[in-house]
N, C-alpha and C positions, 0 to 999 in steps of 0.2 A: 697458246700455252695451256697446258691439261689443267683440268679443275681439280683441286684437292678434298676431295671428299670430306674429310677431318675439317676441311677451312676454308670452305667455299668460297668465300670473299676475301679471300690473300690478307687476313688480319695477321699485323707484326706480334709476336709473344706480349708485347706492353700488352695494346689491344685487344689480345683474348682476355687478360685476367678480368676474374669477373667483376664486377661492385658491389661492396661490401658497406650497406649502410653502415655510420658511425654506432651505431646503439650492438653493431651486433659481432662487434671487436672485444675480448675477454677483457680489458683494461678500461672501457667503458662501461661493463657491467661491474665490475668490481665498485667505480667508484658510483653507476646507481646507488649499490649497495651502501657503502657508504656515507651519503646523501642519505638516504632513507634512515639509516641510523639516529642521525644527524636528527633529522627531522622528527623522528618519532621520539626522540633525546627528549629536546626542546619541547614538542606537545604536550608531554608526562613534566617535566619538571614547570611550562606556564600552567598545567591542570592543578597540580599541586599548590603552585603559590596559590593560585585563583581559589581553591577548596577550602585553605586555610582564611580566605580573606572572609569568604561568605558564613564561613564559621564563625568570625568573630564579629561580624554584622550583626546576625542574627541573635549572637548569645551565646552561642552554644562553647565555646572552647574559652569562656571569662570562669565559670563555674570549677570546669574540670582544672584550670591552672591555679584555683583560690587554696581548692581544695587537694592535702598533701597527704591523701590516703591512699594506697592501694588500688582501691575499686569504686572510684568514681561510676556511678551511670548516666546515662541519658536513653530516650527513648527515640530511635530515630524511625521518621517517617517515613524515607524511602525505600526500609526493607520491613518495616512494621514489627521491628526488635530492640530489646532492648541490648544497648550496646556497651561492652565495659572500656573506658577509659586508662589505660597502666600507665603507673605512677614508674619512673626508675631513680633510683639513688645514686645520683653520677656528681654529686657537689663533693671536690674534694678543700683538704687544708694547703696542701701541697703543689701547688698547678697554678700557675700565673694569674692573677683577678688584678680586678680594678672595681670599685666600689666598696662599701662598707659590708663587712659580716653578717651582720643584720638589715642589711636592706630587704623589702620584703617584698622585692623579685629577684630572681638569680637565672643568669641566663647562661646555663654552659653550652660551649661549641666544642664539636667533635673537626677539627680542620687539617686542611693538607696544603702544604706551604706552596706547592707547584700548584693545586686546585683554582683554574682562572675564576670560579663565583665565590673562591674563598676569597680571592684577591678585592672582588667586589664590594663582597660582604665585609670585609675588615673597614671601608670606608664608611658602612651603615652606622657598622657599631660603635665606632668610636663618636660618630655624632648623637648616639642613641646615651652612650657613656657621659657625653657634653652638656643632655640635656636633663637627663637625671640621675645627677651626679650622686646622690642621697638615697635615690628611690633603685636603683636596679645597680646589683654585684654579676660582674659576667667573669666567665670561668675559661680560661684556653685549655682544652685536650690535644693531646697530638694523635691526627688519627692519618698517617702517611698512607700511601696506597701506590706501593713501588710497581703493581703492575700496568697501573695507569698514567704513572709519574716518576717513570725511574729517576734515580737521585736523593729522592723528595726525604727518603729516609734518613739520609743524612745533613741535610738542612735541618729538620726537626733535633738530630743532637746536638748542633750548632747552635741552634732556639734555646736550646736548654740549658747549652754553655754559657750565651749571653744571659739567662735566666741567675744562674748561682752569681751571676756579678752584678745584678740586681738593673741589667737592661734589657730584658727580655720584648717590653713594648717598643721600645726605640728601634729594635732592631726586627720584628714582627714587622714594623712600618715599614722598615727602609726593604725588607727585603719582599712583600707586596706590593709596594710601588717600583720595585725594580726586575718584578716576577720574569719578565722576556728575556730570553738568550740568558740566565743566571745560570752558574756555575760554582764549584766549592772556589776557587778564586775570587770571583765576584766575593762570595759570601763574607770570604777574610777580610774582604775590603770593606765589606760595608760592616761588619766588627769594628774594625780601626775607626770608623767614620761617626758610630757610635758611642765612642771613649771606653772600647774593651782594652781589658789587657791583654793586646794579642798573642805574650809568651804563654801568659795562663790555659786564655783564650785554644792555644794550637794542641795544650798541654793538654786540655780538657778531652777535646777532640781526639787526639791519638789515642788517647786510654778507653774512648767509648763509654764513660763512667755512670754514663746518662740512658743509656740502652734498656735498662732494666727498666727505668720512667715510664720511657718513651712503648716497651713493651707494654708494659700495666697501661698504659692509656688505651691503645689498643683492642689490647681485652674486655678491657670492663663499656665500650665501644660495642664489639660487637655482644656483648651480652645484653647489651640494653639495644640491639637489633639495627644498630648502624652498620652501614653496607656502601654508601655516598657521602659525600661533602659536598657545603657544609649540614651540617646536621646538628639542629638545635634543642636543647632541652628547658623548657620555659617552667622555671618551678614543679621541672620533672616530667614534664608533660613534653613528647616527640614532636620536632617541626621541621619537617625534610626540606633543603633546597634553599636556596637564597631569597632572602627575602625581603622587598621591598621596605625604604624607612618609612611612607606612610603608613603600613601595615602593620611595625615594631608598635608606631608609635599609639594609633589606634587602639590595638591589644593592649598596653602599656598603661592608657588612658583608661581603657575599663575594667583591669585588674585593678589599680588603685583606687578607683572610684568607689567598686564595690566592698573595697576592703576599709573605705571611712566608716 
């Protein structure tokens, strides 16, 4: 039989194709990519918690949160500058709290209801609400983010529907403990579950009446340089990322302390 020059060793078409390690298929770089997201995510938001934590070790972020001026300083060591601390005005009258007016902590959150470390975070603060019930007023903003959470924007009218009937926490819970596979269905349902009125309730919602709220929160969001959820403002003072309740409560502990 003549030799084929093209296939010397009579290989069947399977047996030409060549091999193609896995890494170097377009669908396994994609999801490198990814992965690498993923991971550098994660690094940046444990970097964050971990910065704020050593801050408040040390000192340094009891002072800037006492104080409700403008232009707090401090001098820091590792760029050998001194550094301004900004104060922002995000405590409204209007916007769902829990705690007293005059408590003399106020912790507003900038949140997004599909956000899974909001969903986290909402478990912190309600024990953080538990424990000092007297000592700290916390503030719900709505701050949706439809391109990370399609939907999400319409949950938060729904927030603000249960809000005008004066169940806004009931319903905050029931729909972060039910954050997976949730839907405006779902949603209706955990209304009803809540004791809405759900004719009101459907009424609110078709009209949108709540949009302009839910706008202004937004705003005044990202003017005070929120970009992520959740997003904390500690007597004015920015605390990016979810944040551990040992950590709250730490903070919490030497805010107070310094203010006997």
């Amino acid at each position: 039989m003549p030799i084929d020059p093209l296939n010397p060793y009579g290989l069947t078409p399977q047996e030409e194709t060549p091999y193609h390690p896995w890494y170097a298929h377009w669908w396994a770089i994609f999801l490198l990519i990814i992965l690498g997201v993923v991971v550098l995510g994660g690094g940046f938001f444990g970097w964050k918690v971990y910065s704020y934590y050593k801050k408040i070790q040390s000192g340094e972020l009891g002072p800037a949160i006492i104080r409700l001026d403008e232009k707090f300083t401090h001098y820091d060591e590792g760029s050998g500058q001194t550094m301004v601390i900004p104060f922002f005005e995000v405590i409204t009258a209007d916007d769902p709290q829990m705690g007293p007016p005059d408590a003399p902590i106020t912790i507003v959150e900038f949140a997004d209801f599909l956000c899974p470390h909001c969903a986290e975070e909402a478990l912190v603060i309600r024990g953080i609400a538990a424990q000092y019930p007297n000592e700290v007023r916390f503030i719900f903003r709505d701050f949706p983010i439809e391109e990370m959470h399609p939907g999400a924007a319409d949950i938060h009218l729904a927030a603000e529907c249960a809000a005008d009937q004066g169940k806004f926490w009931a319903f905050h819970d029931k729909v972060f403990q039910n954050q997976e596979g949730i839907n405006m269905d779902k949603v209706k349902s955990y209304a009803a579950q809540v004791g809405l009125d759900i004719a009101e309730f459907d009424q609110c919602l078709a009209s949108a009446k709540n949009a302009g709220e839910v706008a202004e929160d937004m705003a005044k969001g990202r003017e005070a340089g929120v970009t992520g959820t959740p997003t904390f403002f500690f007597n004015g003072r920015k605390i990016e990322g979810a944040i551990p309740y040992s950590i709250w409560d730490e903070l919490i502990a030497t805010v107070l302390q310094a203010q006997q």
